[in-house]
mmJSON file of the N, C-alpha and C atoms, coordinates in Angstrom:
{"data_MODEL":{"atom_site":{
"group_PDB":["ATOM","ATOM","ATOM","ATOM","ATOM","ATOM","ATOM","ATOM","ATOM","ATOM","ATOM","ATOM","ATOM","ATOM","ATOM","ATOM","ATOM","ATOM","ATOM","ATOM","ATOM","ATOM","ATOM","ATOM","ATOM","ATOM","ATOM","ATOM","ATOM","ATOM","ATOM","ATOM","ATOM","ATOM","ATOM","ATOM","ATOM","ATOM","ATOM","ATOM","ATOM","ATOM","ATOM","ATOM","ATOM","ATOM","ATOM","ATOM","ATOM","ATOM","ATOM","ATOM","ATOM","ATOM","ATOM","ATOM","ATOM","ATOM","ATOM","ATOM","ATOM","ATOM","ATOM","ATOM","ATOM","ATOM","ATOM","ATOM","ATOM","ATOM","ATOM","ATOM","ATOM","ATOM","ATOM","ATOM","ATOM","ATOM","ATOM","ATOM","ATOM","ATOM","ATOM","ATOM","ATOM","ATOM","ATOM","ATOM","ATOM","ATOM","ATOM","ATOM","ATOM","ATOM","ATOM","ATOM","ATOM","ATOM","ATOM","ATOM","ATOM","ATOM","ATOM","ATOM","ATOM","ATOM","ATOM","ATOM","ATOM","ATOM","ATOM","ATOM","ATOM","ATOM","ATOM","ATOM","ATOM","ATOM","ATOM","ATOM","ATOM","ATOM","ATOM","ATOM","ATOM","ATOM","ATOM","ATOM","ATOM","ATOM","ATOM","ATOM","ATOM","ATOM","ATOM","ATOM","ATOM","ATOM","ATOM","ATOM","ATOM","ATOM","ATOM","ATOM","ATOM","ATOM","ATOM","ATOM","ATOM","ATOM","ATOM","ATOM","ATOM","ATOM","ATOM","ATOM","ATOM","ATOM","ATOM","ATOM","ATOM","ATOM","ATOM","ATOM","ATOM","ATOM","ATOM","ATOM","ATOM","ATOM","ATOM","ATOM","ATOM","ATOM"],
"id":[1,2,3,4,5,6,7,8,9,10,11,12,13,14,15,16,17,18,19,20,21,22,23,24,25,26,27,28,29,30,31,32,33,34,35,36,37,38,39,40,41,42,43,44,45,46,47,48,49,50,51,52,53,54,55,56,57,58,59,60,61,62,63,64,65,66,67,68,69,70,71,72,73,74,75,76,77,78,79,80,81,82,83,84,85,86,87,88,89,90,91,92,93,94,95,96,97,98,99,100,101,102,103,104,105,106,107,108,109,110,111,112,113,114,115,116,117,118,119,120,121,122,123,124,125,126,127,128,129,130,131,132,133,134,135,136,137,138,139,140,141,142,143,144,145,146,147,148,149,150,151,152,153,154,155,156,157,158,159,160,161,162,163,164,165,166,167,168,169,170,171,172,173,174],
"type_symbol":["N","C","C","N","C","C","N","C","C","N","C","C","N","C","C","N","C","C","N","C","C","N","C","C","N","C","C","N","C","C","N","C","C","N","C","C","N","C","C","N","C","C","N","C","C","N","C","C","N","C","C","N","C","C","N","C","C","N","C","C","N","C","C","N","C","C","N","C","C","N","C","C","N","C","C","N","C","C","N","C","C","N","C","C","N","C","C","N","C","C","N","C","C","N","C","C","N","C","C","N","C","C","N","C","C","N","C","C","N","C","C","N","C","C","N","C","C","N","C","C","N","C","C","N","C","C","N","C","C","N","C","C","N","C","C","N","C","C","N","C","C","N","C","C","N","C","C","N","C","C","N","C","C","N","C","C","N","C","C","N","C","C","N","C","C","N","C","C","N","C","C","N","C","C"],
"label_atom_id":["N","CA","C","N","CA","C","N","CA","C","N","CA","C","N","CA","C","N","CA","C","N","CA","C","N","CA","C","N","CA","C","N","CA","C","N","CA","C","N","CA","C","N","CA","C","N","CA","C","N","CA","C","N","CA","C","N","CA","C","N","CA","C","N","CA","C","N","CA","C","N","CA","C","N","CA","C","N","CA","C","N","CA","C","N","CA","C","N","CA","C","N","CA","C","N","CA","C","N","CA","C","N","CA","C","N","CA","C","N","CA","C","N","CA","C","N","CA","C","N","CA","C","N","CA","C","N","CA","C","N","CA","C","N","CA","C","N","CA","C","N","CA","C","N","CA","C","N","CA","C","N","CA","C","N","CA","C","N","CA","C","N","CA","C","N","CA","C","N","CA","C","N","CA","C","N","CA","C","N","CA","C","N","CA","C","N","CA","C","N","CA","C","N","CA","C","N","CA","C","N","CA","C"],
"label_alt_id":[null,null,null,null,null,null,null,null,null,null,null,null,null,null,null,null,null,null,null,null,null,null,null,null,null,null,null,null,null,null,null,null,null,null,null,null,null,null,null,null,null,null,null,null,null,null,null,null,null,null,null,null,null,null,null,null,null,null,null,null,null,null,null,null,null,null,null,null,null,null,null,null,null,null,null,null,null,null,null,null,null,null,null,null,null,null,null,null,null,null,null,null,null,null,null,null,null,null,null,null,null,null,null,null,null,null,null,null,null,null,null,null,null,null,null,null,null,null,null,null,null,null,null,null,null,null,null,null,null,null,null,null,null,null,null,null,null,null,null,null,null,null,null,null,null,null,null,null,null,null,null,null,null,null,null,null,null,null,null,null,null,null,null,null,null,null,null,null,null,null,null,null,null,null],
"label_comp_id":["UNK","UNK","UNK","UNK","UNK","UNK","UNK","UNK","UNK","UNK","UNK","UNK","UNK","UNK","UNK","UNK","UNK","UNK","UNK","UNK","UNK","UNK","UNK","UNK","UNK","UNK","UNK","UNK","UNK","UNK","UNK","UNK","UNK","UNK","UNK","UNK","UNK","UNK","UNK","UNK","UNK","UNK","UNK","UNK","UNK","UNK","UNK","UNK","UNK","UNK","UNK","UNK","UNK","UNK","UNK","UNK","UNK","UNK","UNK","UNK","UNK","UNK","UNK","UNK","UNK","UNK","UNK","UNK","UNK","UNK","UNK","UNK","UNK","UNK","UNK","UNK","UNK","UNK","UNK","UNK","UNK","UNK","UNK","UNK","UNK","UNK","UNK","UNK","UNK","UNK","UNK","UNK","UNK","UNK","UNK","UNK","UNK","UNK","UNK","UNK","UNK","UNK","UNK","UNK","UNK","UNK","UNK","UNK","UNK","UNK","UNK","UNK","UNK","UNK","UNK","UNK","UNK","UNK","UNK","UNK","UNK","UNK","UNK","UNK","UNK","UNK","UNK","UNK","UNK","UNK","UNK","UNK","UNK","UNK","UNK","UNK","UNK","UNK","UNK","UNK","UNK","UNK","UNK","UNK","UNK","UNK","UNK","UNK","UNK","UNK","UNK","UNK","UNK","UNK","UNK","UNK","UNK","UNK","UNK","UNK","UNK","UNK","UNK","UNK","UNK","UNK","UNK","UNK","UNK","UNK","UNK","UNK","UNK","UNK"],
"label_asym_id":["A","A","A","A","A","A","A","A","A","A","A","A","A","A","A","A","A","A","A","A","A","A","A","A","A","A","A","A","A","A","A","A","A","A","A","A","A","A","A","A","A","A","A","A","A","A","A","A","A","A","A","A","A","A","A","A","A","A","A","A","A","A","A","A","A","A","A","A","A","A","A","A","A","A","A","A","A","A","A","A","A","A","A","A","A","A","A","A","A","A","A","A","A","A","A","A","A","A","A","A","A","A","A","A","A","A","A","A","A","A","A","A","A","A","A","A","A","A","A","A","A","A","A","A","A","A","A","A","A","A","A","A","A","A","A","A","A","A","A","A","A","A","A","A","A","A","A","A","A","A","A","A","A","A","A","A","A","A","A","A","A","A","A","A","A","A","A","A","A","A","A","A","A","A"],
"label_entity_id":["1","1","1","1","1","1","1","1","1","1","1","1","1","1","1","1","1","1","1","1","1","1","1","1","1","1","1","1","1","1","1","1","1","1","1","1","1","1","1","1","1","1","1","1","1","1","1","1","1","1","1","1","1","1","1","1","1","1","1","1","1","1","1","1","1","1","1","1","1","1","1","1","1","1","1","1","1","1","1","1","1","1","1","1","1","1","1","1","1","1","1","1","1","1","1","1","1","1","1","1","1","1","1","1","1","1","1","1","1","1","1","1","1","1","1","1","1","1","1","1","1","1","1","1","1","1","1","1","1","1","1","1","1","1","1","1","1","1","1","1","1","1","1","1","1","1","1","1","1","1","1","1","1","1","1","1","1","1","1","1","1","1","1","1","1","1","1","1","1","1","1","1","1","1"],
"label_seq_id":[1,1,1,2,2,2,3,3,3,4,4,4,5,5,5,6,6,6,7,7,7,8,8,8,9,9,9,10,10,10,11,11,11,12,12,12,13,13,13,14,14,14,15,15,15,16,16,16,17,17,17,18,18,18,19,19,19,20,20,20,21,21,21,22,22,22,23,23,23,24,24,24,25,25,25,26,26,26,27,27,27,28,28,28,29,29,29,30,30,30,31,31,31,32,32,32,33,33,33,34,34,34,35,35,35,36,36,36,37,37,37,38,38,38,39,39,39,40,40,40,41,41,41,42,42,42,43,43,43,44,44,44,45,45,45,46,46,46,47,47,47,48,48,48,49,49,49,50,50,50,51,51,51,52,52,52,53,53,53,54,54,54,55,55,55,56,56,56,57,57,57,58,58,58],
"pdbx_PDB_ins_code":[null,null,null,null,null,null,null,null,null,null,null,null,null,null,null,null,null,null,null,null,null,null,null,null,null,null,null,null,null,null,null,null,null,null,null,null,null,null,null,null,null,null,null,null,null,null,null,null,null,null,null,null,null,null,null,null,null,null,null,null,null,null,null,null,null,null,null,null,null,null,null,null,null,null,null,null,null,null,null,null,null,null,null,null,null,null,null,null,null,null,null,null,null,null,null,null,null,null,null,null,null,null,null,null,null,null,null,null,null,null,null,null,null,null,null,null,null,null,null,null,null,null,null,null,null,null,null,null,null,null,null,null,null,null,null,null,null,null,null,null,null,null,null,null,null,null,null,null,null,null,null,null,null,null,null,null,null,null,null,null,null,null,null,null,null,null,null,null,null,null,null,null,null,null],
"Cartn_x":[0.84,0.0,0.884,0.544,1.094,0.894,2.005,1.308,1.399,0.683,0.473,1.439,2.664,3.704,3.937,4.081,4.497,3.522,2.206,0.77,1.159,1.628,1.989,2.703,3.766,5.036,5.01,3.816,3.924,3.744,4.557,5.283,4.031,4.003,3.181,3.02,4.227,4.135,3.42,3.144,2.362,0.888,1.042,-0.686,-1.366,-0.399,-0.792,-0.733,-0.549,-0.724,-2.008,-2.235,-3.084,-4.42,-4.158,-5.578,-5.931,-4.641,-4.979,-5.321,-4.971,-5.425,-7.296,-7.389,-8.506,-9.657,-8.934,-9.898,-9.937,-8.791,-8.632,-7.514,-6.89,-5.822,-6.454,-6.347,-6.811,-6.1,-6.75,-6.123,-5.429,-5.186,-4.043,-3.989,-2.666,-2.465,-1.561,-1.629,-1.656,-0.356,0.499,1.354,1.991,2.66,2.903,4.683,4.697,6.13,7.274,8.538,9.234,9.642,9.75,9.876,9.3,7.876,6.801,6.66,6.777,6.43,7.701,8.73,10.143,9.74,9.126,8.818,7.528,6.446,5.884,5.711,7.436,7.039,6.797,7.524,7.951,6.29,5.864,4.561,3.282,3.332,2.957,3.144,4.192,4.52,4.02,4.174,3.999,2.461,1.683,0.183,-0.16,0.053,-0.424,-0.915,-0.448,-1.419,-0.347,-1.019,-0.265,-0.331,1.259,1.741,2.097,1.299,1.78,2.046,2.97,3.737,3.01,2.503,1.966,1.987,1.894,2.17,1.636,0.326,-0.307,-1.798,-1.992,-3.219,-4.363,-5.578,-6.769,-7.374],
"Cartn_y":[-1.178,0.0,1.24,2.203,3.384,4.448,5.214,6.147,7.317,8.589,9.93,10.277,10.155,10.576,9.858,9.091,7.534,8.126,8.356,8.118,9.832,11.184,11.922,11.679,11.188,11.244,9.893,9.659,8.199,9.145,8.418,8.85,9.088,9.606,9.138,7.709,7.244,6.166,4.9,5.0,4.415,4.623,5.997,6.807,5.883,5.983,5.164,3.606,3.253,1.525,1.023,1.918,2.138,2.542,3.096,3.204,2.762,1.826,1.006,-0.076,-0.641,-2.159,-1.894,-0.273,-0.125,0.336,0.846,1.379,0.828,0.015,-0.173,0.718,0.248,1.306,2.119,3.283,4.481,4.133,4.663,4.391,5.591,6.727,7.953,8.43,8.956,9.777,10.945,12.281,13.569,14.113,14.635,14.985,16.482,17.387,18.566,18.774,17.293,17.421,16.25,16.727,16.098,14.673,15.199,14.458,13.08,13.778,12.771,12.054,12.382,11.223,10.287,10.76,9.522,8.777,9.163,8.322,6.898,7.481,6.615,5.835,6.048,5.513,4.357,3.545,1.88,1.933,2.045,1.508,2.036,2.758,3.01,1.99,1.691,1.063,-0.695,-1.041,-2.207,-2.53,-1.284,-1.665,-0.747,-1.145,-0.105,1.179,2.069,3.399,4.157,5.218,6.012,7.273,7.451,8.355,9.749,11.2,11.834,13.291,13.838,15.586,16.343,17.667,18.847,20.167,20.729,22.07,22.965,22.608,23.353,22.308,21.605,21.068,21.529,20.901,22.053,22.042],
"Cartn_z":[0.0,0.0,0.0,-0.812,-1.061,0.459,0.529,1.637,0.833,1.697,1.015,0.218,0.622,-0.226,-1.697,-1.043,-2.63,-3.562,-3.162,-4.045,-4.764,-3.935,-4.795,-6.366,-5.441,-6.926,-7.989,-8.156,-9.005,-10.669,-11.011,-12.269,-13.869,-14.708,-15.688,-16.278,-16.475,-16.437,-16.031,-14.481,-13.83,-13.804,-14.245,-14.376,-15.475,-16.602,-17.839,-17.943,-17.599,-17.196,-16.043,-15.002,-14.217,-15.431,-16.215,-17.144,-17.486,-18.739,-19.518,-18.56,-17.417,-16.672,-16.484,-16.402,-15.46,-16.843,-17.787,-18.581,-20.095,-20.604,-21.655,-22.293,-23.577,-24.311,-25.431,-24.609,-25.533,-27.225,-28.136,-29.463,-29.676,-29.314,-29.525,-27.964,-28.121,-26.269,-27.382,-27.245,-27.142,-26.333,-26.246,-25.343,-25.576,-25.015,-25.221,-24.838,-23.903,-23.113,-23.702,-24.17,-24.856,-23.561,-22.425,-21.228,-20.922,-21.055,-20.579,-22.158,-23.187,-24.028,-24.332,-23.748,-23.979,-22.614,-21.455,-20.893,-21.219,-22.119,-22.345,-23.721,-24.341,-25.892,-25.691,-24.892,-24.88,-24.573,-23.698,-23.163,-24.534,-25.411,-25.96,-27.738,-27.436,-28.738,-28.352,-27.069,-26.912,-27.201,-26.465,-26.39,-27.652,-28.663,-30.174,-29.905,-29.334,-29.215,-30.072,-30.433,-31.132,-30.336,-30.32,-29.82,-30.415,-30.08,-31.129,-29.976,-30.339,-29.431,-30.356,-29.684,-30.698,-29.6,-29.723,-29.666,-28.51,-28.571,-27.429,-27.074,-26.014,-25.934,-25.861,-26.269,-26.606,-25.14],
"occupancy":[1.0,1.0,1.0,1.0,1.0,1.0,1.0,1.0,1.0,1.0,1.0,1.0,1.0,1.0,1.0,1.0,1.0,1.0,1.0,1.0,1.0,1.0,1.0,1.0,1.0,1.0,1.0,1.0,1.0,1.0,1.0,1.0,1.0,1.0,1.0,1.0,1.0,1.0,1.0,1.0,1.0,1.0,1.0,1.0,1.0,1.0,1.0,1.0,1.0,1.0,1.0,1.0,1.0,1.0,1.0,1.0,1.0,1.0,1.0,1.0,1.0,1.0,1.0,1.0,1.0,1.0,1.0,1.0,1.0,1.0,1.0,1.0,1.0,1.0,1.0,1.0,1.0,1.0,1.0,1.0,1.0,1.0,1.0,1.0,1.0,1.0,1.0,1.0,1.0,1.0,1.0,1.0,1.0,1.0,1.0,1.0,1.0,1.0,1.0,1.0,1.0,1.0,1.0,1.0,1.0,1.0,1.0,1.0,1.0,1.0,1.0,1.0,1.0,1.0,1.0,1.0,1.0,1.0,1.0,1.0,1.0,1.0,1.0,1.0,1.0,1.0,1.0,1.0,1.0,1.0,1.0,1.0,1.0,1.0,1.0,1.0,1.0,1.0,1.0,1.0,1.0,1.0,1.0,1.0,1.0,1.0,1.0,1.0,1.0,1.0,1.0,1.0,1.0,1.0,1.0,1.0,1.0,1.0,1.0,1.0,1.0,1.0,1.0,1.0,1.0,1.0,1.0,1.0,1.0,1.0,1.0,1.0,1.0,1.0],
"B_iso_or_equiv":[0.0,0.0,0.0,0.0,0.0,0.0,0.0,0.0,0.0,0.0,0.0,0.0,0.0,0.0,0.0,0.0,0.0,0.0,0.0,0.0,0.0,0.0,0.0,0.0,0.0,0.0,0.0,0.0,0.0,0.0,0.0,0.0,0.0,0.0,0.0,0.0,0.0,0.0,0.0,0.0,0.0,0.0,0.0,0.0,0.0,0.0,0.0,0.0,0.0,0.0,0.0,0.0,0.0,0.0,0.0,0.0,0.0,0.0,0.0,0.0,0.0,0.0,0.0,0.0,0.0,0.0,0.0,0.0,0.0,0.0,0.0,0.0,0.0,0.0,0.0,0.0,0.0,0.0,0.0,0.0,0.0,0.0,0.0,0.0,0.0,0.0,0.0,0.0,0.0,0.0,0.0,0.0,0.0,0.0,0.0,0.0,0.0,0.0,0.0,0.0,0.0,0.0,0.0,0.0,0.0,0.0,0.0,0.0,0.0,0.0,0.0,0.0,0.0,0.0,0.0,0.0,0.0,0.0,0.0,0.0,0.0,0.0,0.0,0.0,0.0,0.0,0.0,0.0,0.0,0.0,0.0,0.0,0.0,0.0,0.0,0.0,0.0,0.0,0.0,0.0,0.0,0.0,0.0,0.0,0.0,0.0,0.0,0.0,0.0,0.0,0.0,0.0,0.0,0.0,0.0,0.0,0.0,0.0,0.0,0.0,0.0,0.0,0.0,0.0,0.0,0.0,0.0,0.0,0.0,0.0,0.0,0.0,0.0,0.0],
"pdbx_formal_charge":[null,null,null,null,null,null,null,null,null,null,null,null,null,null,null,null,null,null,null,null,null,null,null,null,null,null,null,null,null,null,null,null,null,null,null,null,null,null,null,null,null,null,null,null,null,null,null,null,null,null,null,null,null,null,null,null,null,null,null,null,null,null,null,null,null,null,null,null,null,null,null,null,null,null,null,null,null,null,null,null,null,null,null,null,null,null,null,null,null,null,null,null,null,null,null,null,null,null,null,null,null,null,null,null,null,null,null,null,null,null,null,null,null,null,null,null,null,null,null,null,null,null,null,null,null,null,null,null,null,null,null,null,null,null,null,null,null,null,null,null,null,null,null,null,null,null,null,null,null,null,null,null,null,null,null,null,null,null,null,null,null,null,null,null,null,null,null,null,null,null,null,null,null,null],
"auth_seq_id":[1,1,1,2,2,2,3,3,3,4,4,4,5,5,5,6,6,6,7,7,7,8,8,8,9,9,9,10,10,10,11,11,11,12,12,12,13,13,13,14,14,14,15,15,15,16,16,16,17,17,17,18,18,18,19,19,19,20,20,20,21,21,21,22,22,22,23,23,23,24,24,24,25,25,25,26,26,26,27,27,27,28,28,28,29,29,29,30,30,30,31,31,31,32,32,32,33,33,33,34,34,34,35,35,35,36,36,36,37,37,37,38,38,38,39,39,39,40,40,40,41,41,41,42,42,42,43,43,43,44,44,44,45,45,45,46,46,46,47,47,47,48,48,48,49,49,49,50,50,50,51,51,51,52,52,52,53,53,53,54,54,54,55,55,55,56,56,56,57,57,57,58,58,58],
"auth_comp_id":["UNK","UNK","UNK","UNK","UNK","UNK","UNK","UNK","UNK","UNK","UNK","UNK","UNK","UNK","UNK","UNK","UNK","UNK","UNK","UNK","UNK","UNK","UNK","UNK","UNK","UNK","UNK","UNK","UNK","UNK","UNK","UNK","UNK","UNK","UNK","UNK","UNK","UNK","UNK","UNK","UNK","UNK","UNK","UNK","UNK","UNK","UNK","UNK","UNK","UNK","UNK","UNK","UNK","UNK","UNK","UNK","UNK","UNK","UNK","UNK","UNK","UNK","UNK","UNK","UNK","UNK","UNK","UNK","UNK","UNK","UNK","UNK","UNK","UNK","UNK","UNK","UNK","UNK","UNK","UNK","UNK","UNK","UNK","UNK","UNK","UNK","UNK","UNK","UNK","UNK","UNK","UNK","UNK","UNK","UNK","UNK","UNK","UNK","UNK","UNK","UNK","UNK","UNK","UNK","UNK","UNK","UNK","UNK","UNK","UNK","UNK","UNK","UNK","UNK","UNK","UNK","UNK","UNK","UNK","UNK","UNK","UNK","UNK","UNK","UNK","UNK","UNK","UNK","UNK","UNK","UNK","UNK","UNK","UNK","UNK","UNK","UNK","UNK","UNK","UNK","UNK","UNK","UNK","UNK","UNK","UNK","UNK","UNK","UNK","UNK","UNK","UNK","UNK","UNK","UNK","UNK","UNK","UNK","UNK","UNK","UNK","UNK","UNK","UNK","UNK","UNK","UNK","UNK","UNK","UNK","UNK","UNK","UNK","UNK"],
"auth_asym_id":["A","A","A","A","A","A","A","A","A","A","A","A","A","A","A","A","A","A","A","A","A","A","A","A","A","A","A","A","A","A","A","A","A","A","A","A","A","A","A","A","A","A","A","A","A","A","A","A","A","A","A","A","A","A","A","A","A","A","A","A","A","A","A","A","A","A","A","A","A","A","A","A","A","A","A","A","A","A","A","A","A","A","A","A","A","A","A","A","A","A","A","A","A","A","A","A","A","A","A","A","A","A","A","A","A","A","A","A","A","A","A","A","A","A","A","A","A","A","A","A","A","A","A","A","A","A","A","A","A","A","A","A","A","A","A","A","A","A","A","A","A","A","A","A","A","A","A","A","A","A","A","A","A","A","A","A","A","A","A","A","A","A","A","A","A","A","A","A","A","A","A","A","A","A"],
"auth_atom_id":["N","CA","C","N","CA","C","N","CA","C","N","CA","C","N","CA","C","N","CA","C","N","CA","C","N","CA","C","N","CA","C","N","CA","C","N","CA","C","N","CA","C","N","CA","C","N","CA","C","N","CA","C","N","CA","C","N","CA","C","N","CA","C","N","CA","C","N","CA","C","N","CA","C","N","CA","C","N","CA","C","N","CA","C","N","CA","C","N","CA","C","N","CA","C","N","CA","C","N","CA","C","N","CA","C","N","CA","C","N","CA","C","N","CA","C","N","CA","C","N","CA","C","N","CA","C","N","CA","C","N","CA","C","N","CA","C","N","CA","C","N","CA","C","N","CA","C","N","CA","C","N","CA","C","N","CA","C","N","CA","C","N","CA","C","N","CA","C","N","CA","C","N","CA","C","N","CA","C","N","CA","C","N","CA","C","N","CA","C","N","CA","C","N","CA","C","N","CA","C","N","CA","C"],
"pdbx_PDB_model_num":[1,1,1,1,1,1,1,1,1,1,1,1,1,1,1,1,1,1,1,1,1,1,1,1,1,1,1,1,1,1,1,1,1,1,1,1,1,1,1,1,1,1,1,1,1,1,1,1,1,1,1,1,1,1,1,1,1,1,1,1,1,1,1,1,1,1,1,1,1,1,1,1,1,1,1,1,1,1,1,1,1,1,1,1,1,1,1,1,1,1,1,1,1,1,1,1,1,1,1,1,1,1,1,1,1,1,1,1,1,1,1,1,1,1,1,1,1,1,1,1,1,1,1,1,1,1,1,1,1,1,1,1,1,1,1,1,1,1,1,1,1,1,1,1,1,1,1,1,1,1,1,1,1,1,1,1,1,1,1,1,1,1,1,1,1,1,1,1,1,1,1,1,1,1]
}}}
């Protein structure tokens, strides 16, 4: 079990696997941050989503 702290800093990474277990794999994810999408290519390429960076989110 996570405590307050742990449950802050859990990574995108984890956000996104936590979705897909809970919600299914989105078919595109959207990103704005060069950061956060090298964090989730692998997980993205494994479960077919397409991954795409743009500019400003709507």
């Amino acid at each position: 079990m996570l405590n307050m702290q742990e449950s802050l800093n859990l990574s995108p990474e984890y956000v996104l696997i936590g979705f897909i277990f809970r919600f299914g794999a989105p078919k595109e994810i959207r990103v704005s941050n060069i950061i956060v999408e090298a964090g989730i290519e692998q997980i993205c390429d494994v479960c077919g989503i397409k991954l795409r960076r743009i500019k400003r989110l709507k």
